[in-house]
N, C-alpha and C positions, 0 to 999 in steps of 0.2 A: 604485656601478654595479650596477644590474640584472642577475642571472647566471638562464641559463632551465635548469629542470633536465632533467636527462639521459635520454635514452631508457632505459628500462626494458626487459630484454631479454623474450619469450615468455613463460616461465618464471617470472621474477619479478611478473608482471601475473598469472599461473595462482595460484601462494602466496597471493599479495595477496587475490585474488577467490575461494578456493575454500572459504571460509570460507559464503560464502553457498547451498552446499549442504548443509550441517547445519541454517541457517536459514531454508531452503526444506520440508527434513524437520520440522522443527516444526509453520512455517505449515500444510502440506498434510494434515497428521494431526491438525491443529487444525479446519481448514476439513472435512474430509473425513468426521471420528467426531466433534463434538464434540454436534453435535444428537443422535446417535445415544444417546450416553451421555445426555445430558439426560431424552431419550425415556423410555431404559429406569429413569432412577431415579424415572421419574414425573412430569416436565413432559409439559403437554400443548401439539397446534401451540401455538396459539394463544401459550404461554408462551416457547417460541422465539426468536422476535424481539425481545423485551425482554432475555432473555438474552446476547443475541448484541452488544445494543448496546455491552458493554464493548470491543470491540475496537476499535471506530473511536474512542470516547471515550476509551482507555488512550491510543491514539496519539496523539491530538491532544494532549491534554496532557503526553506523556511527551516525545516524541521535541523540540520546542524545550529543554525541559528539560536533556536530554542532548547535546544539541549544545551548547548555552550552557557547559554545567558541560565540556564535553571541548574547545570550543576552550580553556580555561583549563588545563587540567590537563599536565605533565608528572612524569612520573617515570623510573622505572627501568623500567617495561614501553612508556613513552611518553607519546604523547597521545591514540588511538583504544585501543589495545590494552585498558588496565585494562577498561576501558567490553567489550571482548568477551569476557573472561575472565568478569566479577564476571555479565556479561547470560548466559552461556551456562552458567555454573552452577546458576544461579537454573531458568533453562526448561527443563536436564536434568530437573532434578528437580522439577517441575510434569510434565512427560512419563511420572515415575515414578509419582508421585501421584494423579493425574487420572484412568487407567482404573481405582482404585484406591479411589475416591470413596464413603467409604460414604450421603450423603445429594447429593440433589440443589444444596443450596444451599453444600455445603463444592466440588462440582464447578465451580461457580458461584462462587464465589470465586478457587479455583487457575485457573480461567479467565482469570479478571483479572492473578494473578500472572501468569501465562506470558505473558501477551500484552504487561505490560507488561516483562517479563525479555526478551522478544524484539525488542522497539522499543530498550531498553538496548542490545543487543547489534546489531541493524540500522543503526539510526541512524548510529553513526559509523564503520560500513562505508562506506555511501554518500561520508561527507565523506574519509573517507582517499584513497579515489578518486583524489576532487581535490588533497589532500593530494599524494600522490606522484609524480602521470602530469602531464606537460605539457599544453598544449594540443592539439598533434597526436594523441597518444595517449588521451587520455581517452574518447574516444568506442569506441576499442576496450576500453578498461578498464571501462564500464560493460556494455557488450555481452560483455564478458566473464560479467557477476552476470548478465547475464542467461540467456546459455547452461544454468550451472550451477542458475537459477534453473528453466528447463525439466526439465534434468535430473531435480534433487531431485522437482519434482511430480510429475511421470508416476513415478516409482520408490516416492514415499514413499504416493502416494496408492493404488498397489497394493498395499502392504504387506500388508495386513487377508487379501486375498484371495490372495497371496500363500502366508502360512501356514498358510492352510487345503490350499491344493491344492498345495503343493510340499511343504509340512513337513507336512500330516495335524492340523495345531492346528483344534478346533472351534471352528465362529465360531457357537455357539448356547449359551445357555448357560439358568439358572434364572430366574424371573421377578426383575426388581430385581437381576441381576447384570447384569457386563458378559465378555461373550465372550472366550474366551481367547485367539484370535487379534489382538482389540482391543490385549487386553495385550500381547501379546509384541510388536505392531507400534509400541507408544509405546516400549517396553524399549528396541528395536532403532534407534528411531527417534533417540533419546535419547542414543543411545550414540554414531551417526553424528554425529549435532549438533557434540557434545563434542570428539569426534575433527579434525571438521573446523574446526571455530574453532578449536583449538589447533593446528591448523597451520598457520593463518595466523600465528596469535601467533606464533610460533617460527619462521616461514623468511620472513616479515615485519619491513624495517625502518623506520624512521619520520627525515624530517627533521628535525633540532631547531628550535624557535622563530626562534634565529639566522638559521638555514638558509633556514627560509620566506619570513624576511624580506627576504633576499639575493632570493628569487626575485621577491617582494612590493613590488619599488621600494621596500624597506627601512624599509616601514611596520610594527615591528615594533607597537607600541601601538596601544590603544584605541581607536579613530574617535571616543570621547569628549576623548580627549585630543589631539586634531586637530584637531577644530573646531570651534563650538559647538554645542549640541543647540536641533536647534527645535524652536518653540513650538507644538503639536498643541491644536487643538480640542475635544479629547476630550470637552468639555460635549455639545457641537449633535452627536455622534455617538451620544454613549448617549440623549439625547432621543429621534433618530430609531429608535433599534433597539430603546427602550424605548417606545415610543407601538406602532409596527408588531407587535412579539412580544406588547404586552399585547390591545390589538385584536383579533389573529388569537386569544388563549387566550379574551377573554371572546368570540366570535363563537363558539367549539367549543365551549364551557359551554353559551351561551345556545342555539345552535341543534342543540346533541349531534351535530355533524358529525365527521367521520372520527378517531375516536383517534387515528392516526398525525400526525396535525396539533399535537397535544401536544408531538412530541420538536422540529417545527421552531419553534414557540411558543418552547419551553425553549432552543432554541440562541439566537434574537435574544435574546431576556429574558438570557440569557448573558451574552451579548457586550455589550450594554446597562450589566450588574454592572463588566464586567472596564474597559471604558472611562471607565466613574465613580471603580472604585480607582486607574488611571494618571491620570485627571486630577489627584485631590486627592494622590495623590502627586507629580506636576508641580505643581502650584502650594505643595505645601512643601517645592520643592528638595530632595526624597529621589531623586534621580534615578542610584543608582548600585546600586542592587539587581538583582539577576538577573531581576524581574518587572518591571518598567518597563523593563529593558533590550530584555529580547523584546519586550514592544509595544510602543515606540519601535520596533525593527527593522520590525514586521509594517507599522508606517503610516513608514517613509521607506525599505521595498525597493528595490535598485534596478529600474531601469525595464526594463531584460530579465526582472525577475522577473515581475514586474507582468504582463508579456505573455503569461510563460512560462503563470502562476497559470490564467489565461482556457485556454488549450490541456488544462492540466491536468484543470481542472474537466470542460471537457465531454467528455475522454477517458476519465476514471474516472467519470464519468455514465453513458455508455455500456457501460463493463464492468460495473456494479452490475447495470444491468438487464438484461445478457448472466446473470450467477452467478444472479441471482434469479430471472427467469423462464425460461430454457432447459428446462428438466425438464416445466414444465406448458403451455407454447407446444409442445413436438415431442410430448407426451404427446396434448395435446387437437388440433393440430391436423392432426401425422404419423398418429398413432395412432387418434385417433378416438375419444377415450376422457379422463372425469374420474374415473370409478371408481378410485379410490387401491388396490383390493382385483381390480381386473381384470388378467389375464391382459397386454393389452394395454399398460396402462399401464405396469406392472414390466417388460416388453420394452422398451418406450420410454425409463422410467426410464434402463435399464441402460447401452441404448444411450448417453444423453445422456454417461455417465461415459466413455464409451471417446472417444467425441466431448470433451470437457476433457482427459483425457491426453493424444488428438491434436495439440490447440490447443498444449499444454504442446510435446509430441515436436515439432511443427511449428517454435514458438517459440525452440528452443534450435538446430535450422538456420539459424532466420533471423539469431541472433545472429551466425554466422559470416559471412552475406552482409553483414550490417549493415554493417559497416566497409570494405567494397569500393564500397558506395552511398554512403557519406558520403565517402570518398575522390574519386568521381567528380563526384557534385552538390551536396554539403554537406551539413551538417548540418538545417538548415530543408527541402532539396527532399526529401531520405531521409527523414526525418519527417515532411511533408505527405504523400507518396507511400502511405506502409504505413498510414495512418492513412487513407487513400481504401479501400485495398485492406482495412482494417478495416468499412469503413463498405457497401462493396460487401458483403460476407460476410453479415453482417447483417441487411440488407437482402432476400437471396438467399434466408432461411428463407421468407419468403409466397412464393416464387415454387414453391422446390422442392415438390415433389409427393412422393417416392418417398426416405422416410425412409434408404435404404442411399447417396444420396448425397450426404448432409448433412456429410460429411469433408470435401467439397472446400471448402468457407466456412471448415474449421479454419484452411485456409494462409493465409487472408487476415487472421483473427482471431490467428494464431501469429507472423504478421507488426506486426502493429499490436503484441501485447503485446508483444513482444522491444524494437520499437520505445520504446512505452511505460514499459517500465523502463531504459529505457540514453539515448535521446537528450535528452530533456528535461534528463535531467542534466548530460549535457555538456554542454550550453548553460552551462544554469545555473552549474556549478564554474567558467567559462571568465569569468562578469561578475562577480563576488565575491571580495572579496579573502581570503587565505588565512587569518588571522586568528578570521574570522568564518564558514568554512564548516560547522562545525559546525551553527550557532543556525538560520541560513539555510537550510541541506537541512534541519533539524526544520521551519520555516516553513511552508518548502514541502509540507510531509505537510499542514496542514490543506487544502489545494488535492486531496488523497487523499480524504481525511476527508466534507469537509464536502459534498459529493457525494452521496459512501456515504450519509448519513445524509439528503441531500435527497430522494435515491430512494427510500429507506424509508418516508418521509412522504410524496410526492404521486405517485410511480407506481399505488403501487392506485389512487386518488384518479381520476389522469386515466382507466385504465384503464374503470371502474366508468363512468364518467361520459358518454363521448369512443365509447370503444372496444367497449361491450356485453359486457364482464368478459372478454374475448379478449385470452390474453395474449402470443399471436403479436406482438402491436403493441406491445408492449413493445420487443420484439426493431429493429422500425423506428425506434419511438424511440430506442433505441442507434443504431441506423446513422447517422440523422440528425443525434444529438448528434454522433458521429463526425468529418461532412459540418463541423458545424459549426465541432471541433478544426480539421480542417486545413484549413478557412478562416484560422482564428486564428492557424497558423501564419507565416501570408504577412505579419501583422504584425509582427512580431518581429526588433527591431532587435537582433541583437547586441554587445554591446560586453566589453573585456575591462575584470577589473577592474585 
């Protein structure tokens, strides 16, 4: 008999989640110095953006990984835990390392480690979620990461300027160094991480396998050993991703169009490879490996994922082109200004940062409403809703005029994020069986991912083309992607798993 498990008091959901504000201090001192450091060891822009590519690349391939390997794992620390210990050591100490760099290309490396130390450590945050809160509760238990998720940014992302104007650390240092405010802000940052994932580990407990199963309609096994595994086409899939990715690379060759057209080249040309290795591993009955297992999962999700994936895509479409163009959109068209070296600009600049802590500060408000809108209209209306009210905000930069009130679009943008990391997920923990929430919340990240990196490739593109290199309209095209998530979400059939 099916047993539902028990409400989880305040307190215990606080433990559980607060783990995710050490891994917020990562992210934000990652996201916030890490061009910065590049800069000064001697990358030039230009070199930037290919450096940067490891992060959405680490995740895509790390986080299936780690969910796959964690739904399997128990021990004595459990079945999430090892995975937050073993991830939040590793990115300490990438934290120590990194403003610490003495060449550009070793900084570029510990890049890679921490990001992917951090996905180790993230990933089965998310699935424990699901893991431990019921259905009623889990939407307050991901609105939980998200609060803490607000928190950490606006706090870690000060850091830098922090100890310059509180503690007197200089944030300027010698040519080819890095500033010693930088350091102490990774030291500190580091330390906090550590702190706070071990307190989850430690006043965190875990279901046993048994237990899940109890909740699980007592499917403790494999979905392979349930029913039989179909038969995937994988041929006529890498054909088509292999014709369309080689096409678009020799069309960039032949016609020398947009380098950034390369990276989305290279992801079909990819995906093309990875469907060719699971076929000919399908057709020699090698079908019990951890890699044919994940793509198997990715082509027989279920159908609330499927839905979810669409919502996802075009919501983190819209935030790439919020992070990417916001600074040179309020720069050129608040300020009135591309000189990177004017007065003007570095106002603007400045502004745009207090404008993202807002969004951040706004974000971790809205996590506390969140759970009183899903309570009242569900889950799918609370998430179409703040996802409008994202798409409004957006929108609202061509209109605003007068740079000092471009805060009030934070609430809308602080809404949609909050929204952004806590409902989708509840959906999702709510149709998947417990078993498998690992591999499945990793899935889900390429829905993160593959976004990120679409934006990368054809935003200048349309810009340049469409727009007359005006990168206000970037900002509309977020809104509109927006427009088009909470369209998406009115499709969305839930079902439990």
């Amino acid at each position: 008999m099916q047993q539902q498990k028990p409400n989880l008091s305040f307190w215990q959901i606080w433990n559980m989640c607060f783990g995710f504000l050490g891994i917020q201090f990562g992210f934000a001192l990652q996201n916030g110095n890490v061009s910065r450091i590049f800069q000064t060891l001697g990358a030039s822009v230009d070199d930037i953006p290919i450096l940067w590519v490891a992060a959405p690349l680490t995740g895509l391939i790390v986080q299936p990984i780690i969910g796959y390997w964690s739904d399997k794992t128990w021990g004595k620390l459990g079945r999430r835990r090892p995975f937050f210990l073993y991830g939040a050591l590793f990115t300490t100490l990438c934290l120590f390392i990194m403003p610490n760099s003495p060449t550009l290309w070793i900084a570029a490396g510990v890049l890679w480690i921490m990001d992917a130390s951090i996905n180790v450590t993230m990933e089965p945050f998310r699935a424990l979620v699901g893991d431990n809160l019921n259905e009623k509760q889990r939407a307050t238990g991901y609105s939980m990461q998200s609060f803490f998720i607000g928190v950490g940014a606006v706090v870690a992302s000060a850091l830098p300027w922090m100890m310059t104007n509180w503690f007197g650390v200089s944030n300027t240092a010698a040519a080819g160094e890095i500033p010693e405010s930088v350091k102490y802000a990774f030291y500190f940052g580091g330390g906090i991480l550590f702190i706070a994932v071990m307190w989850t580990i430690l006043k965190t407990k875990e279901y046993s396998p048994q237990e899940l199963a109890q909740f699980d309609n007592g499917h403790a096994t494999d979905l392979r050993e349930r029913a039989p595994l179909k038969t995937i086409n994988f041929a006529k899939g890498a054909l088509i991703f292999g014709i369309i990715g080689g096409s678009l690379l020799g069309c960039v060759m032949t016609f020398t169009l947009e380098k950034e057209l390369y990276l989305l080249a290279g992801l079909l040309l990819s995906f093309a490879v990875v469907q060719l290795v699971a076929g000919v591993l399908q057709n020699n009955q090698q079908v019990t490996g951890g890699f044919y297992e994940v793509i198997y999962d990715v082509f027989t999700m279920p159908n609330t994922m499927r839905q979810l994936a669409v919502v996802q895509f075009f919501s983190w479409f819209s935030l790439f082109a919020m992070w990417i163009y916001t600074t040179s959109a309020v720069t050129s068209f608040h300020y009135g200004t591309t000189d990177p070296t004017s007065q003007a600009y570095n106002n603007g600049a400045d502004w745009v940062g207090i404008l993202f802590a807002a969004y951040n500060g706004f974000a971790a408000l809205a996590a506390i409403c969140i759970p009183i809108m899903v309570k009242r209209i569900g889950l799918k209306g609370a998430h179409g809703i703040n996802l409008v009210l994202g798409a409004i905000a957006l929108i609202s930069f061509l209109f605003i005029t007068d740079p000092a009130l471009l805060w009030l679009p934070m609430v809308g943008i602080g809404f949609a994020w909050a929204s952004i990391l806590s409902l989708p997920y509840a959906m999702l923990s709510n149709s998947i069986p417990s078993h498998k929430m690992g591999v499945f919340m990793g899935i889900f990240n390429f829905f993160i991912v593959i976004p990120q990196l679409l934006a990368a490739s054809i935003l200048g593109l349309i810009l340049r083309h469409l727009f007359e290199n005006q990168p206000i309209y970037a900002l509309v095209i977020g809104g509109v992607s927006f427009l088009l998530a909470a369209a998406s979400v009115l499709r969305i059939k839930t079902t439990t798993a």
